[in-house]
C-alpha positions as CSV (number, residue, x, y, z in Angstrom):
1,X,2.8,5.6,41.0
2,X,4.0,2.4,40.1
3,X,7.9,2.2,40.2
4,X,10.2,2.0,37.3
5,X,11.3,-2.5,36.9
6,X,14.8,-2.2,38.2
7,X,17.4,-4.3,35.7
8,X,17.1,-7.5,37.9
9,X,13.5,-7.6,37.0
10,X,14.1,-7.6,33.3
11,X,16.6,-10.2,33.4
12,X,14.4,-12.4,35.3
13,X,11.2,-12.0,33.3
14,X,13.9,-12.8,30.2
15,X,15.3,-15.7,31.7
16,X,11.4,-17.1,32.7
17,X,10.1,-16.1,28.4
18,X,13.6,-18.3,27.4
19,X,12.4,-21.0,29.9
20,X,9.2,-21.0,28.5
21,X,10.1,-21.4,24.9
22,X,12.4,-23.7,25.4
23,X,10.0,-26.2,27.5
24,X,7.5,-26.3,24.2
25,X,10.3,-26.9,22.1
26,X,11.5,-29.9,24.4
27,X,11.9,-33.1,23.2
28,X,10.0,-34.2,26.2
29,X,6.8,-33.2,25.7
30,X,3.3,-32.6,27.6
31,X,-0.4,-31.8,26.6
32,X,0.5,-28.4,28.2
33,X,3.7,-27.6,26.1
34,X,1.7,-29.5,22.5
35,X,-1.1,-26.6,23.0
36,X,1.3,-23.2,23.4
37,X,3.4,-24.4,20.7
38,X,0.5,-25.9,18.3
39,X,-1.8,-22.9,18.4
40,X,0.8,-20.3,17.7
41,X,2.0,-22.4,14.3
42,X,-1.9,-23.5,13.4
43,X,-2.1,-19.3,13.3
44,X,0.8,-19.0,11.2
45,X,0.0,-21.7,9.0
46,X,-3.3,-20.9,8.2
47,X,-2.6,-17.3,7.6
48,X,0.8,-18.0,5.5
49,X,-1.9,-20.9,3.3
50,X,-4.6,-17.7,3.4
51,X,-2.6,-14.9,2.8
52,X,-0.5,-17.0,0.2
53,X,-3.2,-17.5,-2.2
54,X,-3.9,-13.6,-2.3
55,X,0.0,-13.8,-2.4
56,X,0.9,-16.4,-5.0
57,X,-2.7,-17.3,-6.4
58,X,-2.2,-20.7,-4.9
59,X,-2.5,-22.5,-1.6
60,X,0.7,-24.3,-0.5
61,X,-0.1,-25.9,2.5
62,X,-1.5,-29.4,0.9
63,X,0.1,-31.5,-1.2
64,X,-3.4,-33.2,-2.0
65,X,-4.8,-30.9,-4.4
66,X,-1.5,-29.8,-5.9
67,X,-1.1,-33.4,-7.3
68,X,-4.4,-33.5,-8.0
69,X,-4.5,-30.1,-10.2
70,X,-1.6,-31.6,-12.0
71,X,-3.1,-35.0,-12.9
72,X,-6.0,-32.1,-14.3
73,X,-3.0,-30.2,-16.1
74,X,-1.5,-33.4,-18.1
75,X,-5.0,-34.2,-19.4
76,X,-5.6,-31.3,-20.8
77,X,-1.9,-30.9,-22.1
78,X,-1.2,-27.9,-19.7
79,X,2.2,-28.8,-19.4
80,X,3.7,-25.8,-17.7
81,X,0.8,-25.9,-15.0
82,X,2.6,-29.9,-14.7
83,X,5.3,-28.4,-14.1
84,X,5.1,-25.9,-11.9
85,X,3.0,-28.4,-9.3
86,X,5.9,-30.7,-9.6
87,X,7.9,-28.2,-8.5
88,X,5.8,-27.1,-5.7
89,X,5.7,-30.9,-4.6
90,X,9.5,-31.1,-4.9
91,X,9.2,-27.9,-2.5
92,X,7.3,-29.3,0.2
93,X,9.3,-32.5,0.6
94,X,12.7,-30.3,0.3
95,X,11.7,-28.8,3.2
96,X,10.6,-31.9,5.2
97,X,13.4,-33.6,4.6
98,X,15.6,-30.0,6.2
99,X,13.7,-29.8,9.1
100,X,14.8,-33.8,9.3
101,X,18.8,-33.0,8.5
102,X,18.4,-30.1,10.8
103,X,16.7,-31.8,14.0
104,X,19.0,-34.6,13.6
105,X,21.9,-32.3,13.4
106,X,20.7,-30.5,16.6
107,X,20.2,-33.4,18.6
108,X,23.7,-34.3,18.5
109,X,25.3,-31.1,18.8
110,X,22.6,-29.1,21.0
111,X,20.5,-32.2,22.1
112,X,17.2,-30.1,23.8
113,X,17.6,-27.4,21.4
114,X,17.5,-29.2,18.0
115,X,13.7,-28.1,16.7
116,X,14.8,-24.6,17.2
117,X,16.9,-24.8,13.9
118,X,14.4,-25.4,11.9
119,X,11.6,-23.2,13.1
120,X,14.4,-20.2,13.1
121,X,14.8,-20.9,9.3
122,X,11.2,-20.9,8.5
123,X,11.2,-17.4,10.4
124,X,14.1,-16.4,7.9
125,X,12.5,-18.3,5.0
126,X,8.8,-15.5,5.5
127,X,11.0,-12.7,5.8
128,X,13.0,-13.9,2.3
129,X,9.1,-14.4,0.8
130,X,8.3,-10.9,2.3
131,X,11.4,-9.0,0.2
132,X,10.8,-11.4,-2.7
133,X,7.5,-9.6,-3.1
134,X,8.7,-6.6,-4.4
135,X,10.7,-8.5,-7.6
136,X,7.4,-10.8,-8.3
137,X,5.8,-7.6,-10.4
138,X,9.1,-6.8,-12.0
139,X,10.2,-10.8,-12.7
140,X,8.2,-13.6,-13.7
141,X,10.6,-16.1,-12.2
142,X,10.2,-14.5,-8.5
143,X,6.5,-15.6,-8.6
144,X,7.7,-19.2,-9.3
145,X,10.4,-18.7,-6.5
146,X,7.5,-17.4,-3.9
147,X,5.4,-20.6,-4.7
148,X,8.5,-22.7,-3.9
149,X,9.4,-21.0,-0.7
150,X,6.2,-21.0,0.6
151,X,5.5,-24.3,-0.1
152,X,9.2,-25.3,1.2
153,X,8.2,-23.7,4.9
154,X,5.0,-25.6,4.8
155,X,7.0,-28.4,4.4
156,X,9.2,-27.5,7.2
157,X,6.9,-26.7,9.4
158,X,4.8,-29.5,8.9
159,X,7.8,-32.3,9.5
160,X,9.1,-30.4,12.4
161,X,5.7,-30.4,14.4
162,X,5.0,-33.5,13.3
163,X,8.4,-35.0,15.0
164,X,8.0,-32.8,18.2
165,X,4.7,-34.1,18.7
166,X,5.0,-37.5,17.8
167,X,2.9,-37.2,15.3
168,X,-0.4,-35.8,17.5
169,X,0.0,-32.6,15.9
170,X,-0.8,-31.5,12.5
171,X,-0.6,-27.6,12.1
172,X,-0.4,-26.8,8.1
173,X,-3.3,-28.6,7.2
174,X,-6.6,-29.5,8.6
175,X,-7.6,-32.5,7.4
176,X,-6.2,-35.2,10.0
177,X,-7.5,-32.7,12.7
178,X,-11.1,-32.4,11.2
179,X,-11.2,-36.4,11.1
180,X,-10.2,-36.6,14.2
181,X,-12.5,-34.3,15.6
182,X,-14.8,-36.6,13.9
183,X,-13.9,-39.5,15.4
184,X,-13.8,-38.0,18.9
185,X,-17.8,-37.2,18.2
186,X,-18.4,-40.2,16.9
187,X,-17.5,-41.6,20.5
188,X,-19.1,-38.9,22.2
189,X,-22.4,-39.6,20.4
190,X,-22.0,-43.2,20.9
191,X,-24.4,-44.8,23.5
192,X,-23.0,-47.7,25.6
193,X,-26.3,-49.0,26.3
194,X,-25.8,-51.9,23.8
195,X,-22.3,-53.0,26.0
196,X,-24.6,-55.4,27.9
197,X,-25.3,-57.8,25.1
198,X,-21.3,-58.5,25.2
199,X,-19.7,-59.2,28.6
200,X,-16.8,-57.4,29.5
201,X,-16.8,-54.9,26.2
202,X,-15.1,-51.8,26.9
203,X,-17.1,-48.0,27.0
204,X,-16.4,-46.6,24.2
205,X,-15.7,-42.9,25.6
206,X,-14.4,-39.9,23.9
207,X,-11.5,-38.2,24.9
208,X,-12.8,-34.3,25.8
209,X,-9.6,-32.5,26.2
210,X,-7.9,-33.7,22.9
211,X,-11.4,-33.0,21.2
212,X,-11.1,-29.6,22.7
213,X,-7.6,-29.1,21.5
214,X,-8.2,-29.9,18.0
215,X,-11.5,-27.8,17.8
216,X,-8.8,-25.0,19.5
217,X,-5.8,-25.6,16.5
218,X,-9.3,-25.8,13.7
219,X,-10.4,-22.2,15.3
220,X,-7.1,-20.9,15.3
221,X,-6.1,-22.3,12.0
222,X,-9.9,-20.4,10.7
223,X,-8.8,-17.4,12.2
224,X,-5.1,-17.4,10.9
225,X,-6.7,-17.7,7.4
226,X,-9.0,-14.6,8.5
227,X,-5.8,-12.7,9.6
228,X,-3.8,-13.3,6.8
229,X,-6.1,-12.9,4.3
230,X,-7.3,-9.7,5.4
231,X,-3.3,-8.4,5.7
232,X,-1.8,-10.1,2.2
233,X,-4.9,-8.4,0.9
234,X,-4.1,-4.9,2.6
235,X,-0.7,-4.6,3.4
236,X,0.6,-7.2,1.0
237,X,4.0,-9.4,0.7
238,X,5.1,-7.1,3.9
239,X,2.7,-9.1,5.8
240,X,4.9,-12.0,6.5
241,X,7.5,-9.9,8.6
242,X,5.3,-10.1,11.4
243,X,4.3,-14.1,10.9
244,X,8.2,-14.1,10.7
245,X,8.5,-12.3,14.2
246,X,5.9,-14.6,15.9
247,X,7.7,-17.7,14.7
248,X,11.1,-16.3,15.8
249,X,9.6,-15.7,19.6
250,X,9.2,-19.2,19.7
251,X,12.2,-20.2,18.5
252,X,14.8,-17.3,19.3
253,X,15.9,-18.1,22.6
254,X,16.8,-21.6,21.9
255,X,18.5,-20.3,18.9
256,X,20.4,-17.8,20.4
257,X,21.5,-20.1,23.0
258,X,22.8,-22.2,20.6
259,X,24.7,-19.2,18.7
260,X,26.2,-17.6,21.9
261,X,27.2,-20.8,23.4
């Protein structure tokens, strides 16, 4: 029979799960530390977009066809629809430009710990949507208030990865990793055969572990949809405590740190 961990154990195997979230929220960053932190939020992402149309009747993950639909709108003199993608625009880029104030913010006080901040808030931010849920029956206005937060956490989300990474991630919307994973094919198909008719041209070669990664963030993006379509649909608005709770694992320690300092 296997002994009982003794306390020393705990603490150790805490202090190794805060090292570990910390290193993927690092403003130094690897391959290694892009993938654990990019395929956790591609999940999320995909099943907040998902679960959010089931939620909200809307996705809120790009900004793309919400202009678009609103351009549709003001032709045909739906002026509240106008509206109400304005405000789901003015959403988004409130909450790029707070995960901007925020990591800024960080790296002066807590320089290491600054993208933290705002992933704890978009934990906070699907637990809000989760209890808002229960008023969006009741109140008209709470519907118009999901839409906004939803689409204010994609914006977050979507500007914090996005400055982590250096811009080589993309987690709350597929279309720059679909064209890239189109590109990377495009120079995996390409035959180098012709090279010889120009001295010194360079092989044109495609890079397998980034195409491997994005075909990894599309899967898990696919499957986050799956998820939280299936649990919005079941379960409802109370589905997004447990997005929150995956989102806060990331981000908790380094939060915490930062509170208890």
């Amino acid at each position: 029979m296997n002994a009982p961990m003794k306390p020393n154990g705990y603490r150790n195997l805490a202090a190794r799960y805060s090292d570990l979230t910390s290193d993927m929220l690092a403003p130094e960053r690897t391959p290694l530390a892009d993938a654990w932190l990019g395929l956790p939020m591609t999940f999320v992402a995909g099943a907040t977009n998902a679960g959010g149309l089931l939620a909200v009747g809307q996705y809120t993950s790009h900004m793309s066809g919400i202009i678009s639909a609103a351009a549709d709108h003001a032709i045909l003199g739906a002026m509240d629809l106008v509206l109400a993608g304005g405000g789901a625009l003015i959403a988004f880029v409130l909450g790029a430009a707070t995960s901007a104030v925020l990591v800024n913010w960080g790296r002066r006080h807590y320089a290491g710990r600054e993208y933290s901040l705002p992933l704890t808030l978009e934990a906070v931010l699907l637990l809000a949507f989760g209890m808002l849920g229960f008023y969006t029956r009741q109140y008209s206005i709470a519907l118009a208030m999901e839409v906004a937060v939803l689409c204010f956490i994609m914006g977050l989300q979507n500007a914090t990865v996005t400055k982590l990474s250096g811009a080589k991630i993309r987690t709350t919307h597929m279309t720059g990793i679909v064209t890239d994973i189109g590109i990377e094919l495009g120079k995996l198909f390409y035959s180098n055969h012709r090279r010889r008719r120009v001295p010194g041209a360079p092989l044109v070669m495609a890079d397998r572990e980034k195409l491997k990664l994005l075909s990894y963030f599309l899967g898990c993006f696919f499957f986050g949809g799956l998820v939280g379509a299936i649990g919005f649909n079941y379960v409802g608005f109370v589905f997004s405590v447990p997005l929150a709770l995956l989102v806060f694992a990331l981000a908790g320690p380094s939060a915490l740190r930062i509170l208890f300092r």
